[in-house]
C-alpha positions as CSV (number, residue, x, y, z in Angstrom):
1,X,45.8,-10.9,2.6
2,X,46.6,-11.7,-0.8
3,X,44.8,-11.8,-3.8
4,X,45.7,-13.1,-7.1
5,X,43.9,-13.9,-10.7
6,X,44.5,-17.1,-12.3
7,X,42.7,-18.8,-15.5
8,X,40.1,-21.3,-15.1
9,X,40.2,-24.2,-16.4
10,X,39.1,-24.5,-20.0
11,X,36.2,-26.8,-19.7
12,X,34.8,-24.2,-16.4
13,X,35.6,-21.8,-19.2
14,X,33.5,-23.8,-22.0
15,X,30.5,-24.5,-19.3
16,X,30.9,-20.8,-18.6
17,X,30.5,-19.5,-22.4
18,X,27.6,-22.4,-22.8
19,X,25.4,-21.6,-19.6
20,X,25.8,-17.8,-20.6
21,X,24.6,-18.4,-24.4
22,X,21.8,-20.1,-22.6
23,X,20.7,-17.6,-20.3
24,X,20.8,-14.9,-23.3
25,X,18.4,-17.2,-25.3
26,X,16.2,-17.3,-22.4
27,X,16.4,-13.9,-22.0
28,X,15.3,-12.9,-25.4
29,X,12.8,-15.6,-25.4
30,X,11.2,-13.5,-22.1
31,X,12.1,-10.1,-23.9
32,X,9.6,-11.5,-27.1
33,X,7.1,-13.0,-24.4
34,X,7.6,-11.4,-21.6
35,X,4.2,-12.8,-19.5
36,X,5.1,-15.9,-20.6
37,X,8.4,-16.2,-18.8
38,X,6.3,-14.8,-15.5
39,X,3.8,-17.6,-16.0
40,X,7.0,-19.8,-16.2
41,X,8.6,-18.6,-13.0
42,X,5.1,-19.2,-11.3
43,X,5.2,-22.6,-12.7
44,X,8.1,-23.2,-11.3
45,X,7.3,-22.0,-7.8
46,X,4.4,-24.1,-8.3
47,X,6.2,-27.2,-8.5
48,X,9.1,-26.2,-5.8
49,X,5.9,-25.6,-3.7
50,X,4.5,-29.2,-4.5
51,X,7.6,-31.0,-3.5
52,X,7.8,-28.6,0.1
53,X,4.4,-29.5,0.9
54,X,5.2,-33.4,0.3
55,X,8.2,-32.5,2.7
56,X,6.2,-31.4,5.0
57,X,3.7,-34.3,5.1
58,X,6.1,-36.6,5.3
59,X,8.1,-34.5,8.2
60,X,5.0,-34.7,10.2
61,X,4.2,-38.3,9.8
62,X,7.8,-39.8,10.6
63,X,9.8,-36.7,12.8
64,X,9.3,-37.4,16.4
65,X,6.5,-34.8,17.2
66,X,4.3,-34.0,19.5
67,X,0.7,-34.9,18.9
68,X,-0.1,-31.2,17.9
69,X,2.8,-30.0,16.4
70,X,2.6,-33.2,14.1
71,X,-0.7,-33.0,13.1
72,X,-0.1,-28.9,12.5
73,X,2.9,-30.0,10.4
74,X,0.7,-32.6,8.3
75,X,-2.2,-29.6,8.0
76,X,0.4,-26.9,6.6
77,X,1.7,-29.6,4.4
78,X,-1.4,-30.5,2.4
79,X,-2.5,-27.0,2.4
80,X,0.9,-26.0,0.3
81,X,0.4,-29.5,-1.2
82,X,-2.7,-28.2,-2.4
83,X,-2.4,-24.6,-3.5
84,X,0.7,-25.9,-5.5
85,X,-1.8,-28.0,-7.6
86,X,-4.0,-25.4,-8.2
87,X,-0.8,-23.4,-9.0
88,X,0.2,-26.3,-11.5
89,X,-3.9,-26.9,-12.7
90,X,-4.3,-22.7,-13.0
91,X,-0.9,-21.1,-13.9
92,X,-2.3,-18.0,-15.6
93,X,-4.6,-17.5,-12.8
94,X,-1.7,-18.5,-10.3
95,X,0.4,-16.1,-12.0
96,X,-2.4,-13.3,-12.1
97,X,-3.3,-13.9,-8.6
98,X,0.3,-13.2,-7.7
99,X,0.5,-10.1,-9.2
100,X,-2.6,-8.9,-7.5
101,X,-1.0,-10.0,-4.6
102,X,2.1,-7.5,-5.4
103,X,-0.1,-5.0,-6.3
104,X,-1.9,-5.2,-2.8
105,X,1.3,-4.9,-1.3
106,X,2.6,-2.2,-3.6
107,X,-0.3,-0.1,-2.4
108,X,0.1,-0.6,1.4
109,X,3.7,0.2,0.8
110,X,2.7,3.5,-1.4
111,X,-0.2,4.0,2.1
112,X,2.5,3.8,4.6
113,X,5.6,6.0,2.5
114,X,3.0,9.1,2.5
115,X,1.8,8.5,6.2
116,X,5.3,8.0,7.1
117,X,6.9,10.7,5.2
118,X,3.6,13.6,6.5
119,X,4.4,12.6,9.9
120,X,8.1,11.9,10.2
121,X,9.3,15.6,11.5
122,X,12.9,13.8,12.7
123,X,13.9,14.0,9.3
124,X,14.8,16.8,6.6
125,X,11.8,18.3,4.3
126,X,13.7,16.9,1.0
127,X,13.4,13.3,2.4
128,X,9.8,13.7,3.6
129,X,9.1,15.0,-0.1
130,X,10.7,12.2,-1.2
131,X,8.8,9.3,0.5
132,X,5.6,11.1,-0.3
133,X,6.6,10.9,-3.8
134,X,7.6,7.2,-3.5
135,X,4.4,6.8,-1.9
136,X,2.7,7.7,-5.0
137,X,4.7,6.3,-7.2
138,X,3.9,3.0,-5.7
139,X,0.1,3.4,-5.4
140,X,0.5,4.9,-9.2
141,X,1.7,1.5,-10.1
142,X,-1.2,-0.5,-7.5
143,X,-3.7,0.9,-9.9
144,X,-2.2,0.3,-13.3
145,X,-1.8,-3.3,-12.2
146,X,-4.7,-3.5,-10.7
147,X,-6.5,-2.0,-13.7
148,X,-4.5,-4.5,-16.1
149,X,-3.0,-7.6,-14.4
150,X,-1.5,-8.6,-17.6
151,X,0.5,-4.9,-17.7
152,X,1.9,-6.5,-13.8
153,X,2.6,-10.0,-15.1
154,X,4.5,-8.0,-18.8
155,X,6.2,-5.8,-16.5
156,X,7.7,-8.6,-14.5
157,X,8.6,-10.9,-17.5
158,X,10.5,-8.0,-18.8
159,X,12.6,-7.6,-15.6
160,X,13.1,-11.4,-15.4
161,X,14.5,-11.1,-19.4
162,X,16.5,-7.9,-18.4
163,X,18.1,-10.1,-15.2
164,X,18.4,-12.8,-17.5
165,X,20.2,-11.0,-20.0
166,X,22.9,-9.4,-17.9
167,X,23.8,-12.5,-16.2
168,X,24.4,-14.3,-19.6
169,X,26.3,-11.8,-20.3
170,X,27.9,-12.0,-17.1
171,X,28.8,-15.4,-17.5
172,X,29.8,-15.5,-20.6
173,X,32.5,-12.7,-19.9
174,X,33.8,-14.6,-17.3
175,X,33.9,-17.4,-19.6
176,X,35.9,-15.7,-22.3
177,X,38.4,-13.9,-20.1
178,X,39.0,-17.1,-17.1
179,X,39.6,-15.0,-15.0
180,X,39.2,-16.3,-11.1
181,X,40.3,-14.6,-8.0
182,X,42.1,-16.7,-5.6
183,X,42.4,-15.5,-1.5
184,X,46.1,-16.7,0.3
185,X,47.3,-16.2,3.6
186,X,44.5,-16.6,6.2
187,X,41.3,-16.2,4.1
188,X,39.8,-19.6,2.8
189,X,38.6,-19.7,-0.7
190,X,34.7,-18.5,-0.9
């Protein structure tokens, strides 16, 4: 196998630098506000969810199903269908609702870490000790959000900006330098 570097072309690079200086934007916009860009994300889940559930309906009317399976299909449908309007009526209470979902599963996870790490005796004391303390950790940060919902929703706006942020960055390096990797001999290009 070979690999070599050559330059993009300049308007990839241009597109590159552009999409990068957007995503930086974006991502201070969700540093500033960070529950905002949460409630955004769960806005947009909201609308990908409207479309599947329209998919869906439409699936079970005009696939060739069974009687059953069509009518389940159809059900399913306009039950995303709906919970993706209420989503798109209620986003702060879509978005709060989803981090007391996360929370719920932070503490099960934080539940089963400390059962699983008092009685795992296959394993060493140091990594016993250490899902314990994961285990608390994670029901440590059940509570908080569960005690603040907003705290949950901030938390996760700020690690949408921070993902936001390196990827602009990201992209805008790749922009300025052009770099692209090529594969020869064997190996078709990814």
């Amino acid at each position: 196998m070979t690999v070599s570097e050559s330059k993009s072309p300049s308007w990839m690079r241009a597109l590159q630098i552009g999409l990068g200086i957007i995503a930086l934007i974006l991502s201070i916009i969700a540093l500033f506000f960070p529950a905002f860009a949460f409630i955004s994300v769960v806005y947009i889940l909201a609308i990908i969810l409207f479309f599947t559930g329209i998919e869906r309906i439409l699936v079970g009317i005009f696939a060739p199903l069974s009687g059953s399976s069509r009518w389940s299909t159809i059900g399913l449908g306009i039950l995303v269908l709906i919970v993706a309007i209420i989503a798109l009526a209620f986003p702060i209470d879509a978005a709060l609702f989803v981090v007391i979902l996360i929370s719920v599963a932070l503490l099960f996870d934080g539940i089963s870490r400390i059962v699983h790490g008092i009685s795992d005796k296959t394993v060493g004391k140091g990594s016993r000790a250490f899902s314990i303390a994961a285990g608390i950790f994670g029901i440590g940060v059940s509570i908080l959000i569960f005690a603040s919902p907003l705290l949950g929703a901030v938390v996760a706006g700020l690690l949408i900006s921070i993902a936001l942020l390196v990827i602009g960055i990201q992209i805008i390096v790749a922009g300025v330098t052009g770099r692209r990797i090529t594969y020869t001999e064997g190996f078709k290009q990814p």
